[in-house]
C-alpha positions as CSV (number, residue, x, y, z in Angstrom):
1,X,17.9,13.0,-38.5
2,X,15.7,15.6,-37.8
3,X,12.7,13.5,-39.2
4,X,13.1,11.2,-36.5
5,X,13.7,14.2,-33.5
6,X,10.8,14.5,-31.2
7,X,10.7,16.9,-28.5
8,X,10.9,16.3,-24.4
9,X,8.7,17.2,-21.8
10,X,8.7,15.8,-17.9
11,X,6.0,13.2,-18.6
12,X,7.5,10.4,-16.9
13,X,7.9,12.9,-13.5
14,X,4.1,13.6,-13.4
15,X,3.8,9.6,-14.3
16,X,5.6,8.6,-11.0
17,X,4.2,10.8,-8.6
18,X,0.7,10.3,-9.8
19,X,1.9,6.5,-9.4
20,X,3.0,7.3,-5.8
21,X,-0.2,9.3,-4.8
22,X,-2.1,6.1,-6.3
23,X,0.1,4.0,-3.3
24,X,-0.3,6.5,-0.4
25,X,-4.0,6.1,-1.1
26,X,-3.8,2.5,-1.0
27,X,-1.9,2.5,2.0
28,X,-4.3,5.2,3.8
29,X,-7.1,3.2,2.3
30,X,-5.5,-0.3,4.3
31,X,-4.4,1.8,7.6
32,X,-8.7,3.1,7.4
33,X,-10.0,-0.7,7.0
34,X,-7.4,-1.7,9.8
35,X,-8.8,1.3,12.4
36,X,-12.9,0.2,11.1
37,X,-11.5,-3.5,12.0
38,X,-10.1,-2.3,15.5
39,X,-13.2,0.1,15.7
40,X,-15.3,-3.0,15.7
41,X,-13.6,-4.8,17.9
42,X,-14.0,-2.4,20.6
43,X,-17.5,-1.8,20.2
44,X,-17.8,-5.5,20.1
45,X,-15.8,-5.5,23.7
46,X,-17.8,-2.4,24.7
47,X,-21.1,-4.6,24.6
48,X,-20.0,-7.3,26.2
49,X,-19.3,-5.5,29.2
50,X,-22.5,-4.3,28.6
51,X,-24.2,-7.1,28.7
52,X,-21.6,-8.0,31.7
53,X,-22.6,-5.1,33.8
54,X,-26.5,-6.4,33.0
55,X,-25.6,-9.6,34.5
56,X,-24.2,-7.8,37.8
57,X,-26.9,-5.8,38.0
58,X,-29.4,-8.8,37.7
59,X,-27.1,-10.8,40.6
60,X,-27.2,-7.4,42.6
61,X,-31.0,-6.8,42.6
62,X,-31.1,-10.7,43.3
63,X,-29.1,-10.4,46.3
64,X,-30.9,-7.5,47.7
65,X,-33.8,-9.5,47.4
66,X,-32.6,-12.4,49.2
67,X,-31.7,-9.8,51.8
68,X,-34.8,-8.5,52.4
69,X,-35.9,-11.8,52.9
70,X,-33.3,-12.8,55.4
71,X,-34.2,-9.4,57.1
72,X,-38.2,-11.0,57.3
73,X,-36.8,-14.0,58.0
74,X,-34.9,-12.5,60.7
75,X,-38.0,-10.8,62.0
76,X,-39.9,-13.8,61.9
77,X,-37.5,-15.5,64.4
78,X,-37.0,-12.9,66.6
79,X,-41.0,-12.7,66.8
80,X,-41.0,-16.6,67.8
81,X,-38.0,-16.3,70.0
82,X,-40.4,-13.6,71.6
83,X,-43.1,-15.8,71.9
84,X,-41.3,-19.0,72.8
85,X,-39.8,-16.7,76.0
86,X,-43.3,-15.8,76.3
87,X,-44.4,-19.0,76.5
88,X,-41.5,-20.3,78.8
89,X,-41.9,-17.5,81.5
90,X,-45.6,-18.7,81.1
91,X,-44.9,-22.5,81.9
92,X,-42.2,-21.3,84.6
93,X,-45.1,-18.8,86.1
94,X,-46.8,-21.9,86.1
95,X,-44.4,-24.7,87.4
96,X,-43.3,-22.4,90.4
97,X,-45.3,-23.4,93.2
98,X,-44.0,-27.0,92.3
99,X,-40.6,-25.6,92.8
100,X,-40.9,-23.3,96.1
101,X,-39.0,-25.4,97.7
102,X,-35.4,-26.9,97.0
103,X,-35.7,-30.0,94.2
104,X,-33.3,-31.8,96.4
105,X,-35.3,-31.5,99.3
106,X,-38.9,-32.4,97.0
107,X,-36.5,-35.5,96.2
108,X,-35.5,-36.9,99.5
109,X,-37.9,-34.7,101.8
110,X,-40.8,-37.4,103.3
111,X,-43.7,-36.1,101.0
112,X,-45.5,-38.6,98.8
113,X,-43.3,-40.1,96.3
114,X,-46.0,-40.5,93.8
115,X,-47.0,-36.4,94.1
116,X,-43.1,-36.0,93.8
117,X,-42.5,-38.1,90.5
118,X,-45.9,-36.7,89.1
119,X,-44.5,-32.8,89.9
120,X,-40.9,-33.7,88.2
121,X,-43.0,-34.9,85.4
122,X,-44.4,-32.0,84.8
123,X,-41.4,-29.9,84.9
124,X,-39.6,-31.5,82.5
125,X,-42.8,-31.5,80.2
126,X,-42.8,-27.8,80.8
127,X,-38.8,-27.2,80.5
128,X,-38.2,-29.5,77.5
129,X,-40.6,-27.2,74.4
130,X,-38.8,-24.2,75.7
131,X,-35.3,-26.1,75.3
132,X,-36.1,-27.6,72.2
133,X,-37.3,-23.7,71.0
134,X,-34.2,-22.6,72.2
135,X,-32.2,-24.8,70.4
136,X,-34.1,-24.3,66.9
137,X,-33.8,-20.5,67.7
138,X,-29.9,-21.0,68.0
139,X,-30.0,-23.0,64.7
140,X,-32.2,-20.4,63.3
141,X,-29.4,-17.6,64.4
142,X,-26.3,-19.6,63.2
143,X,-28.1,-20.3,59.8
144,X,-29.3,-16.6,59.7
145,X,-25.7,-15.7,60.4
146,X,-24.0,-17.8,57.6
147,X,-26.0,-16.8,55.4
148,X,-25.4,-13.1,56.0
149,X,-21.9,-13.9,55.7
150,X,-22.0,-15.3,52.2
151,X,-24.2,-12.5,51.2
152,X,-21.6,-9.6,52.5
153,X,-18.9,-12.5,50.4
154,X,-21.4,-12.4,47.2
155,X,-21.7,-8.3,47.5
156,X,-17.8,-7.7,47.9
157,X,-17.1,-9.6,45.1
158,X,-20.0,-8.0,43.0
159,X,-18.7,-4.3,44.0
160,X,-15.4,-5.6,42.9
161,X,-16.2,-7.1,39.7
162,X,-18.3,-3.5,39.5
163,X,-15.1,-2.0,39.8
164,X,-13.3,-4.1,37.1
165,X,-16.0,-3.6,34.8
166,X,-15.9,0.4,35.4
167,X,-12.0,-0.1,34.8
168,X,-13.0,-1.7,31.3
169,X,-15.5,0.4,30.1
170,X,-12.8,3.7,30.9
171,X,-10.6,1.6,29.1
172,X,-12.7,0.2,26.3
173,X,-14.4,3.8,26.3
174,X,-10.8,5.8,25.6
175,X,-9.5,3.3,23.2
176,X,-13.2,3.5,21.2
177,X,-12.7,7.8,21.2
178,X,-9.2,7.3,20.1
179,X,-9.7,4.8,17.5
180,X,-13.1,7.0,16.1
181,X,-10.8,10.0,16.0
182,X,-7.8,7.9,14.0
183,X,-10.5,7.1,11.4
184,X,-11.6,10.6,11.1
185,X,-8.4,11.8,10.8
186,X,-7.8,8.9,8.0
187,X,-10.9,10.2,6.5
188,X,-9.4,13.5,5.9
189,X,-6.0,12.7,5.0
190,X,-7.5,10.4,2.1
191,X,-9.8,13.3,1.4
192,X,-6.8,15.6,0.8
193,X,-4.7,12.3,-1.2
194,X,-7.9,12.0,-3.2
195,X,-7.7,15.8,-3.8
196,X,-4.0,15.8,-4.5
197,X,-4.7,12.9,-7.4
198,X,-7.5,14.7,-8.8
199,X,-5.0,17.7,-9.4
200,X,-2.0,15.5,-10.5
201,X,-4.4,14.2,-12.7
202,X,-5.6,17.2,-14.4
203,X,-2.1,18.7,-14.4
204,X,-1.1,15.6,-16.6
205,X,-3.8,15.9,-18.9
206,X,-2.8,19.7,-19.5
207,X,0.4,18.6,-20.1
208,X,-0.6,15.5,-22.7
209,X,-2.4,18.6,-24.6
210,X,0.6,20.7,-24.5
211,X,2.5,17.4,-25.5
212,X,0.3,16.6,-28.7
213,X,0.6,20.2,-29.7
214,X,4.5,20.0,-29.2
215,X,4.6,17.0,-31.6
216,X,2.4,18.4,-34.1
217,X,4.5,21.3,-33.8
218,X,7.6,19.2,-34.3
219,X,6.1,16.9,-37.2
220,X,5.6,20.5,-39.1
221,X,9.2,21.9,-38.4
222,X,10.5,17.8,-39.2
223,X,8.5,18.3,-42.3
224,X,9.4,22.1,-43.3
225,X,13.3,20.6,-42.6
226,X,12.6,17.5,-44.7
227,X,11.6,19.6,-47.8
228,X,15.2,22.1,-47.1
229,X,17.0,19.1,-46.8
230,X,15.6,17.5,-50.5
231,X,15.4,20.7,-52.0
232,X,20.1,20.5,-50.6
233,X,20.2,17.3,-52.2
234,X,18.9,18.5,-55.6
235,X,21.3,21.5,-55.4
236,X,23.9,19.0,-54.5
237,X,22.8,16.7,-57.3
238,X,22.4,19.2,-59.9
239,X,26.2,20.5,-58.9
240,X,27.7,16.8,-59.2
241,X,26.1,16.7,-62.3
242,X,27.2,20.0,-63.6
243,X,30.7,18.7,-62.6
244,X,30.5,15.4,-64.5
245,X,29.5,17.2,-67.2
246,X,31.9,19.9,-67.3
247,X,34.3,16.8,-66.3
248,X,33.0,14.8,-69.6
249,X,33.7,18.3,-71.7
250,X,37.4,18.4,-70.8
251,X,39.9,16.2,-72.7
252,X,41.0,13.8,-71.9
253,X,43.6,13.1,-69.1
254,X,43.0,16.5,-67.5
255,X,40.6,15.2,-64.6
256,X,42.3,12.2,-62.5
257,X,39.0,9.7,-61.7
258,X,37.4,10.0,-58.2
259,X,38.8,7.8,-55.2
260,X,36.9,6.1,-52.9
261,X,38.7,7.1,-49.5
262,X,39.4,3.8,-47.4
263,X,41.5,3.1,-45.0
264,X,39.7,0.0,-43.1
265,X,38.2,2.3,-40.2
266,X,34.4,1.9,-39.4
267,X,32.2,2.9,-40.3
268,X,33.9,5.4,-42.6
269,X,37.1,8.0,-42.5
270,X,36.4,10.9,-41.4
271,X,35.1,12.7,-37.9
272,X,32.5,13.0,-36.2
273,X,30.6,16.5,-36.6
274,X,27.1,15.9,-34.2
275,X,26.5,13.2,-31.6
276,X,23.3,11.5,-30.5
277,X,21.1,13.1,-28.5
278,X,22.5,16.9,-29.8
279,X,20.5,19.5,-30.5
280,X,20.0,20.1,-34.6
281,X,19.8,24.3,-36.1
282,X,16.0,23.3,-36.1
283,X,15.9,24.9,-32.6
284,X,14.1,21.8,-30.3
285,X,14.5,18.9,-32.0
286,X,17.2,16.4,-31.4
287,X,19.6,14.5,-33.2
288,X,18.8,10.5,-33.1
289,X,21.6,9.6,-34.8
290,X,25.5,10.4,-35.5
291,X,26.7,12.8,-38.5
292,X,30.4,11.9,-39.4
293,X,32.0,14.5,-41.8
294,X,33.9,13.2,-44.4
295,X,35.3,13.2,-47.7
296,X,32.4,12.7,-50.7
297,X,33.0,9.2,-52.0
298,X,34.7,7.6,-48.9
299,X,34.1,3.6,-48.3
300,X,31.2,3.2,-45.6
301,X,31.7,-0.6,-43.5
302,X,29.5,-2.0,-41.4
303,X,30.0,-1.7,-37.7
304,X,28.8,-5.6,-36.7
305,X,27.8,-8.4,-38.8
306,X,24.3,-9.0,-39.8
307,X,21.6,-9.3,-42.8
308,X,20.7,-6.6,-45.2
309,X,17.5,-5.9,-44.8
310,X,17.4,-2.6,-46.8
311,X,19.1,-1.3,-49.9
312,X,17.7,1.4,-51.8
313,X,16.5,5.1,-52.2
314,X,13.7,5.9,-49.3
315,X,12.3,9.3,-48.6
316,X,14.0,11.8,-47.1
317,X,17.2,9.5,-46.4
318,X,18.4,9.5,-50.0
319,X,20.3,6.0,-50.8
320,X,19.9,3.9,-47.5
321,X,21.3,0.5,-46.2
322,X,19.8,-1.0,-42.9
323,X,21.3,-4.2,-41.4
324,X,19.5,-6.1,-38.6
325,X,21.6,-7.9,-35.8
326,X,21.4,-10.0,-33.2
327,X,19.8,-8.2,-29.6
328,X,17.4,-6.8,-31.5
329,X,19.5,-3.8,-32.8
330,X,19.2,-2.0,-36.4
331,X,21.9,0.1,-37.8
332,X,21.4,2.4,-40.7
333,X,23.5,4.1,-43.1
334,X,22.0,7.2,-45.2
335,X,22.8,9.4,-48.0
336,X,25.0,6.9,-49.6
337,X,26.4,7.8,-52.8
338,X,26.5,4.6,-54.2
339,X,25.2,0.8,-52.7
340,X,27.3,-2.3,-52.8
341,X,24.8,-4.5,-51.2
342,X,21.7,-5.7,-51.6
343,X,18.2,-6.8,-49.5
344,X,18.9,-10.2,-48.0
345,X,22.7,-10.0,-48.2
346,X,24.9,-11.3,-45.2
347,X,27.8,-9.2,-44.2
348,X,30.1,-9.3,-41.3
349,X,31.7,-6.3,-39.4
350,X,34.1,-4.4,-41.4
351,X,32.6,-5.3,-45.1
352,X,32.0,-2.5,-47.4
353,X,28.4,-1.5,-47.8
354,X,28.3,1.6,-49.8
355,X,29.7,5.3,-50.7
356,X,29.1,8.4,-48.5
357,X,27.5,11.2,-50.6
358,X,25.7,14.5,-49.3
359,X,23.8,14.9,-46.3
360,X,22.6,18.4,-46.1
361,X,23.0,21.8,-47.7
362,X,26.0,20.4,-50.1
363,X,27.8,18.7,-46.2
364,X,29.4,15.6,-47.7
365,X,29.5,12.8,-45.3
366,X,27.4,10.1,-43.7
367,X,24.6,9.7,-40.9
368,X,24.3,6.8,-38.9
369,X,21.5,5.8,-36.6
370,X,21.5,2.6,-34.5
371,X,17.6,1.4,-33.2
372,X,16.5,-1.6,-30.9
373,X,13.2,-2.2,-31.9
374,X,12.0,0.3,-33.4
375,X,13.4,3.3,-31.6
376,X,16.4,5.4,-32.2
377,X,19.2,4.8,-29.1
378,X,22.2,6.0,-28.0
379,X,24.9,4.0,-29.9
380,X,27.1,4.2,-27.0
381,X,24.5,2.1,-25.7
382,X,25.4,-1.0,-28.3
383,X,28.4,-3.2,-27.7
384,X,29.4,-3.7,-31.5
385,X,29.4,0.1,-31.6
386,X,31.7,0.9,-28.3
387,X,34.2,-2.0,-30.1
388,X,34.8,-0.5,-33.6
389,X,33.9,3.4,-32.7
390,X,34.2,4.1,-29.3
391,X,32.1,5.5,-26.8
């Protein structure tokens, strides 16, 4: 039917991809909230070991100071050991002419005993402060020494840990530059998606122009074939009716009645002359049905069983019959010559429905066009159809 052909473009190509672009930006737009995520994470890393290296620094400053402490205290003993030997060469300087002699011999020589015990007194008062200085000083030393050894401890394991962190923050530092220069190059590459889209975008709206004025251009050559196709009819028309006429003139017995052509096949004898989907001598448009050549007159059937939902004379399809069937599907037979159903009527497959008559420029015959919905398909594409005509 060439009121019914529409012309074709790529519109579903330029559909998809701007569909795919869409998805590559989504999936560019997830990979960039995935780097900012890891982004944050490592500058979230990177200031803990900040605030780590803080921390070592405050422990290392701490233990400097507790070294320079130890050094005082250090100094401070050495300067009382100094003094204490001081003080103990003084008390010896001092107890020596008690001990000139041997202590043995002050012991059992035949001096006086009392002198004796009062001298030995005096020693030992002299001998035991230093003793007792020495002793502290030795106490002093070890606890000086321990403690140096858990500060050289404390430092290792501070220039260790220093080393650990410095470890991290190369580490932490690479993996930040990386990550900083994946989302700038994410950046870019949805820049250039975003870009692509834009120009899909406008391409598609170039071609929905070009579209609309393909239809338009279509509706006019639809229209222009419309008007050639009535204006066949009524050359057609006025023909048969010359023909009765001059049949009705002639006497009688001279002219043998016209036949209706039937021999059971469906939807009607004959062959057929353009398929679905074929282009029409319009030029662009397509045929949305199938045009079977036959005899004038012949017996149409139906191709499935169904209701009649149209019997009558429509616009630019002459005399028309249109059954509805089950899935949804319509069939619909045009330029009948004559109707032997009516609206409402139930008719199975194979049951006469009406006449073929003309179809264009005096072509006898009959067009068929099978819709789901509302749209013309390929009949091929309905089961009934494959059953009673073939493919």
């Amino acid at each position: 039917m060439a009121g019914a052909a529409t012309p074709t473009f790529a519109e579903p190509a330029i559909e998809q991809r701007i569909e795919a672009q869409r998805e590559e930006i989504e999936s560019t737009e997830q990979e960039r909230a995935a780097a900012r995520e890891a982004l944050a994470k490592l500058q979230k890393r990177m200031a803990f070991l900040e605030e780590k290296s803080a921390e070592l620094d405050a422990e290392r400053r701490e233990l400097e100071a507790r070294q320079r402490t130890l050094d005082r205290h250090e100094a401070e003993l050495r300067d009382g050991l100094a003094q204490r030997r001081a003080e103990l060469e003084r008390r010896l300087q001092a107890a020596y002419p008690l001990t000139r002699g041997s202590v043995l011999q002050a012991l059992l020589g035949d001096g006086d005993a009392l002198q004796t015990d009062r001298d030995l007194h005096y020693l030992r008062a002299l001998i035991r402060p230093v003793q007792e200085a020495r002793r502290a000083l030795e106490r002093q030393r070890v606890e000086l020494a321990e403690n140096r050894t858990a500060i050289a401890e404390t430092d290792r394991e501070l220039r260790d840990a220093g080393t650990r962190l410095d470890r991290h923050y190369e580490e932490v530092g690479k993996n930040l530059t990386e990550q900083q220069r994946l989302l700038a190059s994410l950046g870019e590459t949805l820049d250039k998606q975003q870009r692509d889209l834009k120009g899909l975008l406008d391409r598609k709206r170039r071609l929905d122009r070009e579209v609309a004025a393909a239809r338009k251009a279509a509706e006019e050559a639809a229209k222009r074939a419309d008007q050639e196709r009535r204006e066949a009819e009524q050359r057609a028309e006025r023909e048969r009716t010359e023909r009765l006429a001059r049949q009705e003139s002639e006497p009688p017995g001279t002219t043998p009645p016209a036949q209706v052509r039937d021999d059971g096949s469906i939807p009607i004898t004959g062959r057929i002359e353009r398929r679905f989907g074929e282009t029409l001598p319009q030029g662009r448009l397509r045929n949305d049905g199938v045009i079977f050549h036959a005899d004038g007159a012949s017996a149409v059937r139906a191709v499935d069983g169904g209701r009649v939902a149209f019997a009558g004379t429509l616009k630019g399809w002459g005399q028309l019959v249109m059954l509805r069937h089950d899935g949804d599907f319509l069939s619909l037979y045009a330029h009948c010559r004559s109707l032997d159903v009516a609206k409402g009527d139930r008719v199975e497959r194979g049951d006469r429905l009406c006449t073929s008559g003309v179809i264009d420029a005096g072509q006898e015959g009959l067009y068929v066009e099978v819709r789901r919905g509302n749209r013309p398909v390929d009949p091929g594409r309905w089961p009934a159809w494959r059953q009673a005509v073939g493919g």
